[in-house]
N, C-alpha and C positions, 0 to 999 in steps of 0.2 A: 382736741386730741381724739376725742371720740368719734369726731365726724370723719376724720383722718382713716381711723383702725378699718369705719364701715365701709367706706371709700378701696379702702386696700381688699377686705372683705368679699367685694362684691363685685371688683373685677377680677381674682380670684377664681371665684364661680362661674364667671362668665367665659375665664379660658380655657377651665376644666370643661366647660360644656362644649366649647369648641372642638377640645380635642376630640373628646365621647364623641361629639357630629363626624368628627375627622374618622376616627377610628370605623364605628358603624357603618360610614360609606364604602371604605376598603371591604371591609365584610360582606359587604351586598355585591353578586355577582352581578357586573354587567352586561346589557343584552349584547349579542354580538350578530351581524346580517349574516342574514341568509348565507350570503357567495364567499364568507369568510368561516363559516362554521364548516371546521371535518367532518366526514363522516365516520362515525366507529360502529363496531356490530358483535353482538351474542349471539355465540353458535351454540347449538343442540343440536346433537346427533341422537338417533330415535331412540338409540339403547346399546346396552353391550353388546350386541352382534356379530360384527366382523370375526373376522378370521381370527386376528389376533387378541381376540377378547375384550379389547379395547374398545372406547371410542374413537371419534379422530387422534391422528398422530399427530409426531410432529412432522415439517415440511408437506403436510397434506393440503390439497389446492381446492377453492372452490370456483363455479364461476359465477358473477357478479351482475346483475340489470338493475340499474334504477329506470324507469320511466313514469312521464304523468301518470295520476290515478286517471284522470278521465280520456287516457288516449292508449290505442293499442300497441304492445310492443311489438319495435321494429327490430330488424335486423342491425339496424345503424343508425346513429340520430339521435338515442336516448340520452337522458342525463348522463351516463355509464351506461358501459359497450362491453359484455362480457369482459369485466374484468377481472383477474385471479387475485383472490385473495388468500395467501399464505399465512397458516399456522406455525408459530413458533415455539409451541408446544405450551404457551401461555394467552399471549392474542390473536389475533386474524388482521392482517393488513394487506391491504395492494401496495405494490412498486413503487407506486407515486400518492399524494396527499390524495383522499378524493372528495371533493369541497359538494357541499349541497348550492342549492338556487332555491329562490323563492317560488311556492307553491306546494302543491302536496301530491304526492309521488307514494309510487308503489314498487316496491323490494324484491326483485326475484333471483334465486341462487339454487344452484346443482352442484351436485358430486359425482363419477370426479371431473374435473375441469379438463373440457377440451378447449385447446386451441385455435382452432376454426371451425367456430359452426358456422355450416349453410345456411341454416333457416330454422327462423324461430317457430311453425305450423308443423313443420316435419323432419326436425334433427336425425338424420339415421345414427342408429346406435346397435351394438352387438354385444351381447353375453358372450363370454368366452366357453370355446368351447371344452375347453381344458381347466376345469376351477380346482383344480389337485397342483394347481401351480402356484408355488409359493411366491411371496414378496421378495424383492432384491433392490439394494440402493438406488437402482435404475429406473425401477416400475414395479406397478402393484402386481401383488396375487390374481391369479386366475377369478377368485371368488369377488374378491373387494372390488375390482376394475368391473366386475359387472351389477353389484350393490349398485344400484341408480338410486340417486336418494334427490329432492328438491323439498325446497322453502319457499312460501309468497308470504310478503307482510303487507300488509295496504293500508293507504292511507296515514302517511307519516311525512313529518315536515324535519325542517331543517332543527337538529337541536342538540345539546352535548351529550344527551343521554343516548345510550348506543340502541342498534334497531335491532330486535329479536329477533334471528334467525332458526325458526323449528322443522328441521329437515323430516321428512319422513320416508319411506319406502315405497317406489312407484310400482317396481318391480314385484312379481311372486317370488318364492321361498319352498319349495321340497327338503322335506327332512324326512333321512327315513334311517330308522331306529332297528338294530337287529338284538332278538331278544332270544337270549334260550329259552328252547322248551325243554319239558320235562325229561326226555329221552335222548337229550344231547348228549353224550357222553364227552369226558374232557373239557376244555377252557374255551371259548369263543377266542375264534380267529380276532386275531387286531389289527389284518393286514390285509381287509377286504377289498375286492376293486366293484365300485358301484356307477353305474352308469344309467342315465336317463335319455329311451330316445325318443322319436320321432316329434319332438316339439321343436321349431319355428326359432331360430336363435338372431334374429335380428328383426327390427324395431323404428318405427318411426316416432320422436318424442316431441311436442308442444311443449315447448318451454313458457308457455304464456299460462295453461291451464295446467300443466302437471300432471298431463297422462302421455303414456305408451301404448302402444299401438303396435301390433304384431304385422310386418309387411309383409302384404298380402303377395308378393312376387318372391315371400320366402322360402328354402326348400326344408325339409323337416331333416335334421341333424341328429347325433346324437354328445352328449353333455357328459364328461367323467366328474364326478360330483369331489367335494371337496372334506375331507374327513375330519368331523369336528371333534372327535375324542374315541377311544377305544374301538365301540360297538354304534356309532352315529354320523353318519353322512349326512350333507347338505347342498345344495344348488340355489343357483339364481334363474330362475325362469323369468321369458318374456309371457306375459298376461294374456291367456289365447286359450281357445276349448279346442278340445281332442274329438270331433264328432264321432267317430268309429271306433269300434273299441282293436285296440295295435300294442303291441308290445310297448311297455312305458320303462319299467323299473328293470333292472337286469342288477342283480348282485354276484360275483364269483368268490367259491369260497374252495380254498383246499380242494383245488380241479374242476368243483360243480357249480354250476351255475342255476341261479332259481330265477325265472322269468316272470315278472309280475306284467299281464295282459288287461290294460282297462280301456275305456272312454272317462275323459277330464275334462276337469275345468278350471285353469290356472288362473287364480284372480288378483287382480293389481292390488298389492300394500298388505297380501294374506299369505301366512304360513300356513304350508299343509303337512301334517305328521301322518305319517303313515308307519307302523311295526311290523317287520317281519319275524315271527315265531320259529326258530330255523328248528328244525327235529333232526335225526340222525339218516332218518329215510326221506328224501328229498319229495314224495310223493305227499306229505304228511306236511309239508309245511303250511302253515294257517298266516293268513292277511288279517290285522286290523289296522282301521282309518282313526287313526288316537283322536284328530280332530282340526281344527282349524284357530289359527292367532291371529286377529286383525290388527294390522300393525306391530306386527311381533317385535320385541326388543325395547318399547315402550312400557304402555300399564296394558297392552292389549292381551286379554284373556281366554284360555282354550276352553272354544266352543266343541262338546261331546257331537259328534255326528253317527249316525246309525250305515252298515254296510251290509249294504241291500245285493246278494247276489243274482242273478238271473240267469238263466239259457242265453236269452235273447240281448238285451242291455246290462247285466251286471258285469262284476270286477271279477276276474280270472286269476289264478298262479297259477303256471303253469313250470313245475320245476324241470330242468334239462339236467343231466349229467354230464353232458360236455358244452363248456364254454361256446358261447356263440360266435359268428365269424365276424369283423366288421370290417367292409370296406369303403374307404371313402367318404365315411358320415354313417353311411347307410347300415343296416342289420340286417343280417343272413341270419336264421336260426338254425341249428346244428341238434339232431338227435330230441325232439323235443317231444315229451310225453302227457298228458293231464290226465 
């Protein structure tokens, strides 16, 4: 009888241990190949930014290359082919599955997604010249369609855990800030029209390396900036230096116009702040360079810069009482006194 009980006992134990093995293996995920495993991705956008305050929206598009880490991207060929990946205001997906291959591959993605590009060495691309244009169910804002933002991730192989997407800003950034002065009398206009000219508004981009490139066949434009609150404008410039000193900043307030006259240096992935001090006597207004943000909208922090005036190379304002004329792009100045 006893042998019996140890007997029942011990096969018992032997088919609890079974199941335990049973179970255990369910729980262990298994591998899965290469050309079977999706692709999924983490997007980060640089920071609150945009126009609308936000980061990405939703239905916002980005576009998509996977190729070898150890070969150049092509225009066509690669494991993924510019493909749009849509936000649903939770994930980012393409159209269709997009399955990895075996080997190891490297990640490249832009904002916002064109449809046909030419060429991966020399994408043309334009800031709009109208960024005081709001968003519509159709198409972005003046401001955000010219945010150029891009990601590289390198060196990533096929696997369930998704591939980090860290956009940044290829593009530069003008901010320019109107501040009372002392002798202002009454409330600061909230209705100011600000405009940026003689910079270069179209662009050749390498999508392989993630710079812009001011095209050098470009004509110098000028930019109505895009009004981020009360008393503060902002633009998207293409990355290009001003070598002459030329009318840059033109603000109109309540009929006058104050003309800020420099030599620049717009640089790729940096905000530049600039303050105008407006006084009641248009002669009297004061220029500061607040300073510079690398990678603004991130953790990037404002660098104090010093504003060096000169006869010869310094920064100018030069206020007008009448608004300047603009035809065509171009700036006429109208009545203009220093």
């Amino acid at each position: 009888m006893k042998k019996h009980i140890i007997r029942c006992a011990v096969f018992a134990l032997a088919i609890l241990g079974m199941v335990s093995c049973s179970e255990e293996s369910n729980l262990t995920p298994q591998p899965q190949d290469a050309k079977s495993t999706p692709m999924t991705f983490k997007v980060s956008h640089p920071g609150q930014t945009r126009a609308t305050a936000t980061a990405f929206e939703q239905n916002d598009k980005i576009g998509l290359y996977v190729a070898p880490a150890d070969a150049s991207l092509e225009l066509g060929g690669n494991l993924v082919n510019n493909e749009a990946l849509t936000y649903d205001g939770t994930n980012w997906a393409a159209a269709r599955t997009l399955y990895w291959d075996e080997g190891t591959y490297n990640a490249y993605a832009y904002y916002p997604y064109i449809k046909s590009v030419e060429s991966i060495e020399d994408q043309p691309f334009s800031v709009s010249l109208d960024q005081s244009a709001t968003k519509t169910a159709e198409a972005l804002g003046g401001y955000e369609a010219s945010d150029l933002l891009y990601a590289k991730t390198q060196n990533v192989t096929a696997s369930a855990a998704p591939v980090n997407l860290t956009f940044k800003h290829i593009m530069s950034k003008l901010t320019i800030r109107l501040v009372k002065g002392e002798d202002f009398e009454g409330d600061m206009p909230t209705t100011a029209e600000v405009y940026i000219h003689n910079t270069v508004p179209t662009a050749t981009i390498d999508l392989q390396a993630g710079v812009a490139t001011r095209y050098v066949k470009g004509t110098r434009q000028t930019i109505t900036a895009h009004q981020d609150g009360e008393t503060s404008y902002s633009a998207i410039i293409v990355p290009q230096r001003i070598e002459n000193r030329m009318p840059l900043i033109e603000v109109v307030m309540k009929g006058v116009s104050y003309l800020f006259e420099s030599k620049f240096q717009f640089k790729p992935g940096v905000e530049h702040l600039v303050n105008l001090i407006i006084s009641d006597n248009p002669d009297q207004v004061k220029i500061d360079i607040g300073g510079e943000i690398q990678g603004w909208g991130s953790d990037g922090k404002e660098e104090k810069i010093s504003l060096i005036i000169d006869e010869e190379d310094g920064i100018y304002l030069i206020p007008s009482r009448t608004p300047s004329r603009r035809m065509g792009g171009s700036f006429v100045a109208a009545a203009l006194c220093r």
